[in-house]
N, C-alpha and C positions, 0 to 999 in steps of 0.2 A: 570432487564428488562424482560417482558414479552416473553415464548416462546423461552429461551436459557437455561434453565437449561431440562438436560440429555440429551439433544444433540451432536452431532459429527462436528467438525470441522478441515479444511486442512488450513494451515498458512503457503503459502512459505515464505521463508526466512524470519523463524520469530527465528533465534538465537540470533540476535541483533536489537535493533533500533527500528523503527515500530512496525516492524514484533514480538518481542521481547514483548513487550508491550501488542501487539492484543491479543496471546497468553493468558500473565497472566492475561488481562480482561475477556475474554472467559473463562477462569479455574476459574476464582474468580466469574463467574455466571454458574457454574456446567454445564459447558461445558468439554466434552473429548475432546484433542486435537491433532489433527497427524501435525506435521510440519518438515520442510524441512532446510536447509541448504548448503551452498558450501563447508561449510572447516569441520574440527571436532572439531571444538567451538561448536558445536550444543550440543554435546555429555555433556561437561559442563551443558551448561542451562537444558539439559534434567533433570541429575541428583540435581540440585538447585532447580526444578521447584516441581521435584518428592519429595525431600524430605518436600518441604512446602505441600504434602496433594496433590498437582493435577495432575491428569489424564493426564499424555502426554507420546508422541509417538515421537521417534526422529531419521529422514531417511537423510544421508549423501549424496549430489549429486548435477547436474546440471543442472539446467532444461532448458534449451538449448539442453538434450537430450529428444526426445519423449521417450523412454523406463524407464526412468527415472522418469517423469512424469504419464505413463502409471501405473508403480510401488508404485508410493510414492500414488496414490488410491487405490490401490490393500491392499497395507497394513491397510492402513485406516479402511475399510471397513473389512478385514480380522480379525484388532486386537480391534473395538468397533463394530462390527456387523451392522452396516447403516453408513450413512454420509447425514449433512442435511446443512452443509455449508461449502463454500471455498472463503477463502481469498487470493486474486491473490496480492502478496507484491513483492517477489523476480524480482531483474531488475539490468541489467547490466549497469554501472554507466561508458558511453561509451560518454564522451564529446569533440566531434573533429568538427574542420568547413572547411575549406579549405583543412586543413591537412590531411582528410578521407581516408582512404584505402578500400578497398572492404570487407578483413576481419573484419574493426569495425564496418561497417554497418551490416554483418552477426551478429555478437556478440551481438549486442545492438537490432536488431530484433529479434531473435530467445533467448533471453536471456531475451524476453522483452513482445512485444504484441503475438508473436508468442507460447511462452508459456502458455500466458493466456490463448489464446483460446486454446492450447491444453491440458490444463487440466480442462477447463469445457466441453472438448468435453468429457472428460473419468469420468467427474466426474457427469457431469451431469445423464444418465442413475442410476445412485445410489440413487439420488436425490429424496426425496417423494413431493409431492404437501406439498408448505410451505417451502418449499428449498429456499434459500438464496446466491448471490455471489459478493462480494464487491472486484471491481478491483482498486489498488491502484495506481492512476496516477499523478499528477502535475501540479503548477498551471503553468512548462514550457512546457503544449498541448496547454496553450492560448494566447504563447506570446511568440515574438521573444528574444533570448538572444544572445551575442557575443559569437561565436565559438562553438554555440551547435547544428549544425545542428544535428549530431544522436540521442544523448537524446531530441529534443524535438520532432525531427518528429516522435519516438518510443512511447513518451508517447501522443503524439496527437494522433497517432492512437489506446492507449487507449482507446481514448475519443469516438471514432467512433465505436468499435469494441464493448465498452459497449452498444451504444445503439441498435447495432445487433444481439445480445447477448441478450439483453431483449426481442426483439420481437419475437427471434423466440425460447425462454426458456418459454416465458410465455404459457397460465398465469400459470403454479406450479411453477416454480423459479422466481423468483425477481433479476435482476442485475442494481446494481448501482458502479459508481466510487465516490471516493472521491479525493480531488484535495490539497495536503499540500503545503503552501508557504515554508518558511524554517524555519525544525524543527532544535533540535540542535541534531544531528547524528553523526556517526564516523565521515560522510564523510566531516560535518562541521567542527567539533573540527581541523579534519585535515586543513580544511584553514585556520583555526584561532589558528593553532599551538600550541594549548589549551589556549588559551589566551581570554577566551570569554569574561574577563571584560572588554579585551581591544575595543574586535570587537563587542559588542552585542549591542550598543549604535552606532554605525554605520549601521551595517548590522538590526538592528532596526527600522533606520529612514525607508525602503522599505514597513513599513506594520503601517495601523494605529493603531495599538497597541502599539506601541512604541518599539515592544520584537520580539524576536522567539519563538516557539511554541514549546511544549516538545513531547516526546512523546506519552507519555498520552495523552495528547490532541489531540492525533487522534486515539487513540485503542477506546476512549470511543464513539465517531461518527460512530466507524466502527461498533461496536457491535450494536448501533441502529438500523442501517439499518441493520442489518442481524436478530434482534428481530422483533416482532410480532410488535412492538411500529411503524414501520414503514410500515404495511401489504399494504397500500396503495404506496408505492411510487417503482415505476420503471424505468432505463433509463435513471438515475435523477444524475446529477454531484454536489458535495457536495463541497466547498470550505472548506478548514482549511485554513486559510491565515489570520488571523490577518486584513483582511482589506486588506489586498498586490493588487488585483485584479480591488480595487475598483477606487485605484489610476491613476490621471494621470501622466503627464512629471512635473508638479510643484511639485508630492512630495506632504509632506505635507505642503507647502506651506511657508516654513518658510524663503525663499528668494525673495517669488512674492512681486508686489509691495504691495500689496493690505492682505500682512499678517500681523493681528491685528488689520484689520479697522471691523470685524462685529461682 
């Protein structure tokens, strides 16, 4: 893609999954990459990523801490000399409705939108005109689910804070989100007990594709919009959903009366 090779990019939470994925897209289009992690699994992928040939950089921590955040650009910028894009992935996977406490409301804000914007507040100054920021939200910011009130109202306000985010970045950065229905992830595998043949023809029927989306299929959208290929577009919420979004309560339709008559 145009306008990503010798560049510098930040990948929270990219040791696994998404984040994992955006990475070795960006490395495999001669990007340098500084990314983040919670545990020291990162430390792994660091040295995997390193010994295929690419440029990366790998910072243990929480970003729920500002100093932590303030840090994981400092290095960036310290160990490739500029920084021209940041991907905002890392989110606390904080699913409570009724049940809510005060502290998982903290956790899933400050773990969540609240670290987005604080690390394009510190990352943006580093930023040259042509700077790029893809925040990574869901397609639950546009739609009620059972017993999520904290992940979704954390990624809904993704949805806002990106387009606040572009207006007052522009015009030398570009910020966009993108929005994934369900990929297949840890955090899937874990509901489906590894059993995806059992569950992926179920959890399928929710998107017109008939499937779940991998992770690939969203490193490669994300890299678009932070390439040149995208230089027009800002603000702008990207769907990965298979169709999921587009649906209404019939589904695809395969119990209405009227499935099979057109």
């Amino acid at each position: 893609m145009k306008g990503l090779a010798g560049k510098v990019a930040i990948v929270t939470g990219g040791s696994s999954g998404i984040g994992r994925a955006c990475v070795e897209r960006l490395c495999s289009e001669g990007v340098s990459v500084t990314f983040s992690g919670i545990s020291a699994a990162g430390i792994k992928t660091e040295q995997e990523l390193a010994e295929r040939g690419f440029a990366v950089q790998f910072l243990q921590g929480d970003m729920a801490d500002e100093a932590f955040c303030k840090s994981l650009v400092a290095a960036a910028v310290s160990k490739w000399g500029s920084l021209h894009f940041l991907v905002n992935n890392a989110f606390s996977f904080v699913s409570k409705g009724t049940d809510v406490t005060r502290e998982d409301w903290d956790r899933v804000m400050h773990a969540g939108p609240v670290a987005y914007g604080t690390m394009a507040k510190y990352a943006a100054p580093h930023m040259s005109a042509g700077g790029a920021i893809v925040n990574v939200s869901s397609i639950s910011a546009h739609i009620a689910q059972p017993g999520r009130w904290t992940y979704n109202a954390a990624k809904g306000a993704v949805t806002q804070l990106t387009k606040c985010m572009a207006m007052d970045l522009a015009p030398n950065i570009r910020v966009n989100a993108v929005s994934p229905a369900w990929i297949w992830t840890k955090e899937v595998e874990k509901a489906a007990i590894g059993g995806r043949d059992k569950w992926e023809p179920v959890w399928g029927k929710f998107h017109l594709l008939r499937r779940l989306g991998e992770v690939e299929e969203c490193s490669g959208p994300i890299a678009f919009l932070l390439s040149d290929e995208a230089s027009f577009i800002s603000g702008a919420d990207l769907y990965i959903d298979g169709g999921y979004l587009t649906m209404g309560g019939e589904g695809l339709g395969e119990t209405s009366s009227f499935a099979g008559s057109l």
